[in-house]
N, C-alpha and C positions, 0 to 999 in steps of 0.2 A: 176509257180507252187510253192506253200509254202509247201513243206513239211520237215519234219523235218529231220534234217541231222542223220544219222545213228552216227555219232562222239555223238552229245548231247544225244541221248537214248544210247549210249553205255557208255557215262560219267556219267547220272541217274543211271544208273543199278550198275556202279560199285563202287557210291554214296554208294547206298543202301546194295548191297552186304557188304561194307567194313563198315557200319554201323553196319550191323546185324552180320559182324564176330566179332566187339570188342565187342558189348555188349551179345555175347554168349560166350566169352572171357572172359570178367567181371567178367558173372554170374560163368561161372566154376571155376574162382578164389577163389571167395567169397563162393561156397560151400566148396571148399579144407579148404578155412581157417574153416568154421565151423565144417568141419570132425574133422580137429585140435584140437577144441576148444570141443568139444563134448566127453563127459564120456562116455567110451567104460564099455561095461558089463562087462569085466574081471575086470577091476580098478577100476569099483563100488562096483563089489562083495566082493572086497579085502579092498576095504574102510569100508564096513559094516562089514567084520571079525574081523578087526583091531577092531573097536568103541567097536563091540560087545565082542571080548577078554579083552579091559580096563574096558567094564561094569560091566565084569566078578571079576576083580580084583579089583573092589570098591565096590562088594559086599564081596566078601573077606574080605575085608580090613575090613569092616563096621562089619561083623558077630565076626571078632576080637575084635575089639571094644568094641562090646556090650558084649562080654563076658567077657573082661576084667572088663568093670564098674559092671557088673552084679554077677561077684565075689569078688569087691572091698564093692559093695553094701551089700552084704552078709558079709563080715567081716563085716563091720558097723555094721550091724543089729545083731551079734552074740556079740560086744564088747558094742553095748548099754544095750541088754539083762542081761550080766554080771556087769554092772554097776549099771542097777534098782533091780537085786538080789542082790546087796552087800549094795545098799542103803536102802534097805528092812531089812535088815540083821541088818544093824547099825539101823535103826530106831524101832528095836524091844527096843536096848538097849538106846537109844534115839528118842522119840516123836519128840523131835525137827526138827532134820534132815526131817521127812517127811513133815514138814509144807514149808521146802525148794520148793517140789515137787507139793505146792497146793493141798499137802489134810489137810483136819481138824483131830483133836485131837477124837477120837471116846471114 
């Protein structure tokens, strides 16, 4: 009679058994590592506070800026103003001067 020894199906099975515990072993590994590796909602929320407080502070930064240029531009424009009244001023008593400015002799 050939029938199969109870040893070799009890040796398959604990083949197979100890196959399918390492690679559900494996697999449990490798999701821990990705839980690891994986941005939790609180440390993302805290990353985008963070970004969004320095966006905050280089608009700042930037409305500074511009107001600075924006009153240095203005002086300019008040100190060239005074400079085309004074040249106006001298080219009453001199024609000359205003040919400096590219106008003609009227």
């Amino acid at each position: 009679m050939l029938r199969s020894s109870p040893t070799v199906a009890e040796s398959n099975n604990n083949e197979v058994i100890g196959f399918i515990a390492s690679t559900v072993e494996t697999m449990r590994n490798d999701m821990a590592s990705m839980r690891d590796v994986m941005v939790t909602k609180d440390s993302f929320d805290a990353a985008v506070t963070a970004v969004s407080g320095e966006i905050e502070q280089v608009q700042l930064r930037l409305d500074s800026m511009e107001h600075s240029v924006a009153s240095r531009f203005e002086n300019v424009e008040g100190q060239i103003s005074r400079l085309r009244s004074a040249v106006y001023l001298l080219g009453k008593d001199d024609p000359d001067v205003l040919r400096l400015l590219g106008h003609k002799n009227s």
